[in-house]
C-alpha positions in Angstrom: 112.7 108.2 94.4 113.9 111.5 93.1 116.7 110.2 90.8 116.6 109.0 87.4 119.0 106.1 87.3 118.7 103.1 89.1 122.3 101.5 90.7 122.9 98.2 91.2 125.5 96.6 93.7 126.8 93.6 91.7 129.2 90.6 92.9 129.1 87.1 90.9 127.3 85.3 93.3 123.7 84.3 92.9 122.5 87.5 95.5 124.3 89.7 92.9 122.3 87.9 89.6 119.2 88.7 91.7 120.1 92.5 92.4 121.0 92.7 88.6 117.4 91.1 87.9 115.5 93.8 90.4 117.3 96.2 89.0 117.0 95.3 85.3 113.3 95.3 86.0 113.1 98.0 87.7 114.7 100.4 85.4 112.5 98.6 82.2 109.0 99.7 84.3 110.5 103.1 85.5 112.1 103.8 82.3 115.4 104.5 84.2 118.8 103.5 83.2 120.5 100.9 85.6 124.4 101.3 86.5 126.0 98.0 88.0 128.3 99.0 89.9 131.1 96.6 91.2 133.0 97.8 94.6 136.7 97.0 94.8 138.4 97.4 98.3 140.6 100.7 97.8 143.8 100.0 97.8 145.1 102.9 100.2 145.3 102.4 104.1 144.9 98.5 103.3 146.9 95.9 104.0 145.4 92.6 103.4 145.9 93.0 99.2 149.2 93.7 98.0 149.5 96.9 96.4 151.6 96.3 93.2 149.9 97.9 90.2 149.7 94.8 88.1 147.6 92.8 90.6 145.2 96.1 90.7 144.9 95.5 87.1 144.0 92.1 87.1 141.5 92.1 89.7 140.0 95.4 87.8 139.9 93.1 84.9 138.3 90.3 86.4 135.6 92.5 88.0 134.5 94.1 84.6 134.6 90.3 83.2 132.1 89.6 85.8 129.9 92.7 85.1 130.4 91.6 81.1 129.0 88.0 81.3 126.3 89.0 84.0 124.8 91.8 81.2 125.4 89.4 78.7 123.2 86.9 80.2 120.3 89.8 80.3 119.9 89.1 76.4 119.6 93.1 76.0 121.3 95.5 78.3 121.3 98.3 76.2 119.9 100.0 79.2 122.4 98.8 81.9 125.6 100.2 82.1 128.8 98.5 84.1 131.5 99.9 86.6 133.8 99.2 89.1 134.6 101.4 91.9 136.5 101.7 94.9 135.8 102.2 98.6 137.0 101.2 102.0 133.3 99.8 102.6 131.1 98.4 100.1 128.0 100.1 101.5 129.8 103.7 101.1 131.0 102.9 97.1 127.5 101.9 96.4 126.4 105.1 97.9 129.3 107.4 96.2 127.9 105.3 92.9 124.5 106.8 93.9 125.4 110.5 94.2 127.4 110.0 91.1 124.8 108.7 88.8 122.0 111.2 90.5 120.3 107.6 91.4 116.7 106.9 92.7 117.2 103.8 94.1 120.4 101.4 95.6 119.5 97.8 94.3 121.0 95.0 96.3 120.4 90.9 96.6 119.7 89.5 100.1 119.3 86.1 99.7 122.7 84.2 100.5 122.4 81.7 102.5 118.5 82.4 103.1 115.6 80.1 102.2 114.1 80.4 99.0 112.5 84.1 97.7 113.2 85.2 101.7 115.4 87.9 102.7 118.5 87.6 104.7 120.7 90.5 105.4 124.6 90.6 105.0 126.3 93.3 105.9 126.5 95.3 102.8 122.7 95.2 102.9 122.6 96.1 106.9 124.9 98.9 106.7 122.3 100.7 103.4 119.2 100.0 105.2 121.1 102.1 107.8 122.9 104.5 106.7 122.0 105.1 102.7 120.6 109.2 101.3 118.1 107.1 98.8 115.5 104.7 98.7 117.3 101.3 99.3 115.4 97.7 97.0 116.2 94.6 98.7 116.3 91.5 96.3 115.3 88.3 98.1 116.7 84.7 96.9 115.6 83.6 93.4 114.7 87.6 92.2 116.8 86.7 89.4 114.4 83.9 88.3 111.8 86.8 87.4 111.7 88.0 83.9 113.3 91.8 84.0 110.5 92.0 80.7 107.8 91.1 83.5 107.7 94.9 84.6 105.9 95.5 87.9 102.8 93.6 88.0 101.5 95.5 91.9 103.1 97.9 93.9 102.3 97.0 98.0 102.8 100.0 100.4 102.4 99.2 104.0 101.4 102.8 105.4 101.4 103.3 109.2 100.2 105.8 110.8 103.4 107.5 112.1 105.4 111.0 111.1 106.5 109.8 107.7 104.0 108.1 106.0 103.0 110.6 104.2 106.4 110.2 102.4 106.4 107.0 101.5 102.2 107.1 100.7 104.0 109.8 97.9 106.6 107.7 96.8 104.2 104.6 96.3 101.7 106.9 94.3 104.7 107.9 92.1 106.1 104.7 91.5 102.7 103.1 90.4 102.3 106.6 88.1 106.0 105.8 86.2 105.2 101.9 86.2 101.9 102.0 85.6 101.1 99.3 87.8 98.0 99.0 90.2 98.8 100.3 93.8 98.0 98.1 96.9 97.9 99.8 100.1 98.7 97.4 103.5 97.6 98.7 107.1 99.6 97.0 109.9 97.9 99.7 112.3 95.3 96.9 113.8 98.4 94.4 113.9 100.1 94.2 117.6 98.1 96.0 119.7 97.6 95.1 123.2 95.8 91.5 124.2 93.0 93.8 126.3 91.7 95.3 122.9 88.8 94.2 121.5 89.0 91.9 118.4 86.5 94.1 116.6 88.0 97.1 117.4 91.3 96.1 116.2 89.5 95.3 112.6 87.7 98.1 112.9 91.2 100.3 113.5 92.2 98.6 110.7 90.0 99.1 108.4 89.4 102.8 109.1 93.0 103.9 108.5 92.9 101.7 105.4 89.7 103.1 104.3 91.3 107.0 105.0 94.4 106.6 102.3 92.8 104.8 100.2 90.4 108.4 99.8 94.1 110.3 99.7 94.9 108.3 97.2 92.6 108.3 94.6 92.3 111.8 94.6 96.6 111.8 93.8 96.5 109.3 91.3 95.4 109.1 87.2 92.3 107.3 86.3 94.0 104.7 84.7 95.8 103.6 87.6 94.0 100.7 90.2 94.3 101.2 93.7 92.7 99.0 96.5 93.5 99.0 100.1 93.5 95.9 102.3 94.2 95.3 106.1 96.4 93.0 107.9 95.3 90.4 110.1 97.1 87.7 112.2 98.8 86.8 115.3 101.6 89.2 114.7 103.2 90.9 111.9 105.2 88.1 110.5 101.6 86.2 110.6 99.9 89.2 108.9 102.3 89.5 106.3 102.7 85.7 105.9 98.7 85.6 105.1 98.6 87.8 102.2 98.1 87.2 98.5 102.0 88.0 96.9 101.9 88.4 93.0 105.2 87.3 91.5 107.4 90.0 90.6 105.8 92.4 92.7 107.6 94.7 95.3 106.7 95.8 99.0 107.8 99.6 100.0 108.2 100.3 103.9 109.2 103.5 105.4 112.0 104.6 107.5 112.2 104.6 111.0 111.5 107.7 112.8 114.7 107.5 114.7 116.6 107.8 111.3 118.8 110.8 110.6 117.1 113.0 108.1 117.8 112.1 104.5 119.3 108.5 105.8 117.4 105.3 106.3 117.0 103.2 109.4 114.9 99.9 109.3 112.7 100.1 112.1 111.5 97.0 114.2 107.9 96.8 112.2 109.7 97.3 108.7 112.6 94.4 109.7 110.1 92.1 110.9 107.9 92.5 107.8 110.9 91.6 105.6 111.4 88.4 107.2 107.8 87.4 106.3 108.3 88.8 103.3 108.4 86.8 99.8 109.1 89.6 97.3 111.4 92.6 96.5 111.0 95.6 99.8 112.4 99.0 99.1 112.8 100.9 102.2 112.0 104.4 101.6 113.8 107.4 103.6 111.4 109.5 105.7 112.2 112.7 103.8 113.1 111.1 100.6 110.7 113.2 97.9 108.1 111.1 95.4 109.4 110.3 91.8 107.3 111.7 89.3 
């Protein structure tokens, strides 16, 4: 995550309150500022609003109400600046609102209509985790019960063993460097493979990529940071996934497809199916997106 803001796609709904809350919290552990941004439908080419002036005012109006309550209810958002925008598509103001603001990260909530602290994907979401130049956080249901004060108590990375892991294994490291949090690494590798392999072998597969970044690692990062590495077992990956130990207000980083274009995301079949076992915060991380540091 290259940039050095942090922008936030707001609507007053409760998936919006727990975008604000990642992103609040992320900014206060990155030391970023947070822009929440609120994406109008632009007015040209469209013709379900009407298109006098004063009715462009008043909704305008009401969106900065909306984005004035919301960082009211933060108790202190001196670090969290508000703006509406305009797009045809949400997804592309949010991403003009990135390029604008030189941000590291596209914050949005997940959770409508999803059970609680699980992921569900509208389309806003689906279109970033598709298409989007930057790192993309997804904020499941009930984010914005966290404290944004909590900071980042873990930082998981599940590293494969594909083109592109190196990427996100540099992204994690400088995450965990500007947050100072301890740096979890998750291999899937012995997760999935064919019935005919050996139980032992799969653990072992496991365990020896696991065992292999973990070295990379702690040669990248500070003393002061923690780092441990820990392997996925189960049934499946949902299982896997399902099975570990979650801290609250933690967050989960995934890489990019390989099939995505470079610079753009594209949620690969492993990274979607660990978001729907997932009970915390995943940023999907663009194969050629750089490391913050």
């Amino acid at each position: 995550m290259t940039g050095d803001r942090v922008v936030v796609g707001y609507t007053a709904t409760d998936a919006g309150a727990d975008a604000l809350a990642l992103g609040a919290r992320l900014g206060a552990a990155l030391g970023a500022p947070v822009h929440a941004v609120v994406v109008l439908p632009s007015p040209e080419n469209n013709v379900s609003i009407p298109s006098a002036a004063s009715y462009d005012r008043l909704v305008a109006d009401t969106a900065r109400g909306w984005l004035r309550d919301a960082l009211a209810r933060l108790g202190d958002p001196s670090r969290i600046r508000g703006h509406v925008r305009y797009a045809q598509a949400v997804s592309d103001g949010l991403v003009a609102a990135a390029e604008e603001f030189d941000a590291g990260v596209i914050v949005v909530g997940t959770g409508a209509g999803g059970p609680r602290g699980r992921h569900r994907l509208g389309t806003t979401a689906e279109e970033l985790v598709h298409s989007a130049p930057v790192p993309v956080a997804l904020a499941p249901e009930g984010a914005r019960k966290i404290d944004p004060a909590a900071g980042l108590p873990r930082i998981t990375a599940a590293i494969g063993t594909r083109p592109g892991a190196q990427t996100l294994l540099d992204t994690a490291i400088g995450v965990a460097r500007r947050s100072h949090a301890p740096l979890r690494l998750l291999s899937l590798a012995g997760v999935d493979l064919p019935d005919r392999v050996d139980a032992g072998l799969t653990r072992l597969t496991g365990q020896t990529h696991a065992a292999g970044v973990l070295d990379t690692v702690r040669a990248s990062l500070p003393d002061e940071i923690a780092a441990e590495a820990v392997v996925g077992t189960g049934d499946d990956i949902e299982d896997a996934v399902s099975r570990l130990e979650w801290q609250p207000g933690e967050i989960a980083l995934v890489g990019s497809s390989r099939l995505a274009q470079p610079r753009r995301l594209f949620l690969g079949s492993t990274a979607g199916r660990i978001l729907r076992a997932l009970p915390v915060p995943m940023i999907v991380v663009p194969r050629t997106s750089e490391a913050s540091s």
